[in-house]
C-alpha positions in Angstrom: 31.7 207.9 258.8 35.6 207.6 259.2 35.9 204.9 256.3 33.6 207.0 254.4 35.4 210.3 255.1 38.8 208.5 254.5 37.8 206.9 251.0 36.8 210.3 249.8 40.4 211.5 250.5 41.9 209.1 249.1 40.0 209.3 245.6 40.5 213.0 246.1 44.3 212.9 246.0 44.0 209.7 243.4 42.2 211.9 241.2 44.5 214.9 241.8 47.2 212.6 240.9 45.7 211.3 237.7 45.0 215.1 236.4 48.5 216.2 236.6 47.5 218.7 239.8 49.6 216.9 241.7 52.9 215.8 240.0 55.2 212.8 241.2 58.1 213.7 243.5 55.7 216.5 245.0 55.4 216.1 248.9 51.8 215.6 250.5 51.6 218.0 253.8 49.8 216.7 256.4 48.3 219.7 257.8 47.9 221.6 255.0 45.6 218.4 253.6 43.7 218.5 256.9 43.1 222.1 256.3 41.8 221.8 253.1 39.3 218.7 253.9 38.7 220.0 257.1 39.8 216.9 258.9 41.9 215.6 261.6 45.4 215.2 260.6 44.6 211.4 262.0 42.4 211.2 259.4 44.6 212.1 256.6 47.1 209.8 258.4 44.7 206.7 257.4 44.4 208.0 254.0 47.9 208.1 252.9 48.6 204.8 254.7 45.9 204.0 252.0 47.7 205.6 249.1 51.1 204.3 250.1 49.9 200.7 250.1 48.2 201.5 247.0 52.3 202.8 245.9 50.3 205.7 244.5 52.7 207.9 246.8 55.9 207.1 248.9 56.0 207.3 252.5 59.6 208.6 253.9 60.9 208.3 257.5 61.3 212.0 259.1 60.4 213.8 255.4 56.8 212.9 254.9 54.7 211.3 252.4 55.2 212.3 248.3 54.0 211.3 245.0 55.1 208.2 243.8 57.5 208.2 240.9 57.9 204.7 239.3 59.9 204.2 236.4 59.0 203.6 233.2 61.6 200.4 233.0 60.0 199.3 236.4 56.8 199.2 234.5 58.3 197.6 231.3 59.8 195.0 233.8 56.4 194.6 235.8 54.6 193.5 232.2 57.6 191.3 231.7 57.2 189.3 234.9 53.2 189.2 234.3 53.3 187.7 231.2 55.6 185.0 232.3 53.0 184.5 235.5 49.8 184.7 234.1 50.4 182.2 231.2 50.9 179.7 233.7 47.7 181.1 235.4 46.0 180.3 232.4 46.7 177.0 231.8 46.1 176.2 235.6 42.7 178.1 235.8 41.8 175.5 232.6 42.5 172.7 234.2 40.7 173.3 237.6 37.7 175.9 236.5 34.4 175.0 237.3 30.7 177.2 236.4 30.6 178.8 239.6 34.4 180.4 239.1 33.7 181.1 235.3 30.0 182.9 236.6 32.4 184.6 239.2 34.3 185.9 236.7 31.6 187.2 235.0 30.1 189.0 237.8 33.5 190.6 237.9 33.4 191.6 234.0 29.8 193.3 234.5 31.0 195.5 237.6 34.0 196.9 235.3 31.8 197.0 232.5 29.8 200.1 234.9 33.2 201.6 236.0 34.2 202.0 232.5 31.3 203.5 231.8 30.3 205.5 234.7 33.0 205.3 237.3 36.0 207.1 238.8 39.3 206.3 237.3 41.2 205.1 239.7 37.9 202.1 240.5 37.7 201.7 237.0 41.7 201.2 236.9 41.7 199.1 240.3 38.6 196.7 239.0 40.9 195.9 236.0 43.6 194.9 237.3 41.3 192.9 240.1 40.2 190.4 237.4 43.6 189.3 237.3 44.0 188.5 241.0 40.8 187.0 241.1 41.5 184.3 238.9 44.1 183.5 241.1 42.3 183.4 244.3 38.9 181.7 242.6 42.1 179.2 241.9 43.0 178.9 245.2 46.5 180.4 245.0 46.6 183.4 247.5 50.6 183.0 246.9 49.8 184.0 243.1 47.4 186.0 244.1 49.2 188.4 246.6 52.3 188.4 243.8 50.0 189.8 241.4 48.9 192.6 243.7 51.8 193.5 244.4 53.1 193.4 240.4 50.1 195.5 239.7 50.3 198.3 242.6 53.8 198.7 241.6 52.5 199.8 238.1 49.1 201.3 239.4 50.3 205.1 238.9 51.6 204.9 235.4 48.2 203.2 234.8 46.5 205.9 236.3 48.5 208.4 234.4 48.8 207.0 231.3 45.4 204.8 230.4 42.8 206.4 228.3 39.4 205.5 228.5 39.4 203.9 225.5 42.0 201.8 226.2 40.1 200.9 229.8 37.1 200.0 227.4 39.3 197.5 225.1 40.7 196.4 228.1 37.3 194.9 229.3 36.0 193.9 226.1 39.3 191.6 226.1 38.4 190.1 230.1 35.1 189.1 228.8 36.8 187.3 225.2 39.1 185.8 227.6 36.3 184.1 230.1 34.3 182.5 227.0 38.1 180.8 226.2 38.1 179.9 229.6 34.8 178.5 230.1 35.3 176.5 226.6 38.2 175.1 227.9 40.3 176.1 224.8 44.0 176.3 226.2 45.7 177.7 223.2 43.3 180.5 222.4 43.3 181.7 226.0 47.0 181.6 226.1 47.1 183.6 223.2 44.2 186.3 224.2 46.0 186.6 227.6 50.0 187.2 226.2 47.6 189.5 223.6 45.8 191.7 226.4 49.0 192.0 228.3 50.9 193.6 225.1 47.5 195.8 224.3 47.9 197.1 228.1 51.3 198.3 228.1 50.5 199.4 224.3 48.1 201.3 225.9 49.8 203.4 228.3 51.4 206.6 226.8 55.0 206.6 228.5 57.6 209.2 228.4 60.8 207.8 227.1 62.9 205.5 229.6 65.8 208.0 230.7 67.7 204.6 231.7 68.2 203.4 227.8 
């Protein structure tokens, strides 16, 4: 009943998040969020822990917890370094991709195929960026895959903010081109539909202009 209670939480505040009613910078109270949900501040506790792993909000020693506020050249940076990562995924994934990893990967495609068309944001959001850190763990490579995480919770709120469904929707339409490259072992199509889904992604996203240029 805890997990449940907690996972409700945190897609509460997610969703909160995502429609503006909670703006980055803004500071999370603990028992005023207890009061509303009718919970144990212990409770809220584990759902911010939640959040903050997620870098959806910022925890701060002896101020609290607050929405996150990543930049938009943090995000520009984060596609940067991906691109330069997953190619080599790509070509790795060829060489050492078997049917069970490519039906893996399909399995994967199908369950963001329902998010996008009947789930919450933020699973929809968290299932795409998932494919990309499965093909690193179906490789093997929990080193690549905790580094790709990590890349993609750093840019999980401007995805939140900023993805439309539509783009979600080309998103996994471009997953699913990308496993029938994969599976027919064609290197330099894959390399290309990979560096191409990246740039669509970030395309995507409607950012606000980078106050650091």
């Amino acid at each position: 009943m805890e997990t449940t209670t907690t996972g409700f939480i945190v897609e509460a505040i997610t969703a909160a998040i995502v429609d503006h009613q909670l703006t980055p910078g803004a500071k999370l109270a603990e028992q005023k969020l207890a009061d509303q949900f009718g919970v144990s501040r212990t409770l809220i506790r584990q759902a911010l822990f939640q959040l903050s792993r997620n870098r959806l909000i910022r925890m701060e020693p002896a101020r609290g917890a607050f929405v996150a506020a990543p930049s938009v050249a943090e995000a520009r940076q984060v596609f940067a370094v991906r691109r330069m990562l997953e190619a080599g995924m790509v070509r790795a994934f060829i060489a050492a991709a078997n049917p069970e990893h490519i039906d893996a990967l399909r399995q994967h495609i199908a369950e963001e195929q329902n998010a996008v068309h009947g789930g919450t944001i933020s699973n929809r959001t968290e299932l795409l960026g998932d494919f990309h850190v499965r093909m690193a763990q179906l490789l093997g490579n929990e080193v690549l895959a905790l580094m790709l995480m990590d890349l993609l919770s750093r840019c999980s709120l401007i995805t939140l903010m900023y993805q439309s469904s539509a783009s979600a929707a080309h998103s996994h339409e471009e997953h699913a081109a990308l496993v029938d490259a994969l599976e027919a072992r064609n290197e330099t199509l894959a390399l290309r539909l990979m560096d191409e889904h990246l740039q669509h992604v970030e395309a995507g996203l409607t950012l606000p202009p980078d106050e650091s240029t």
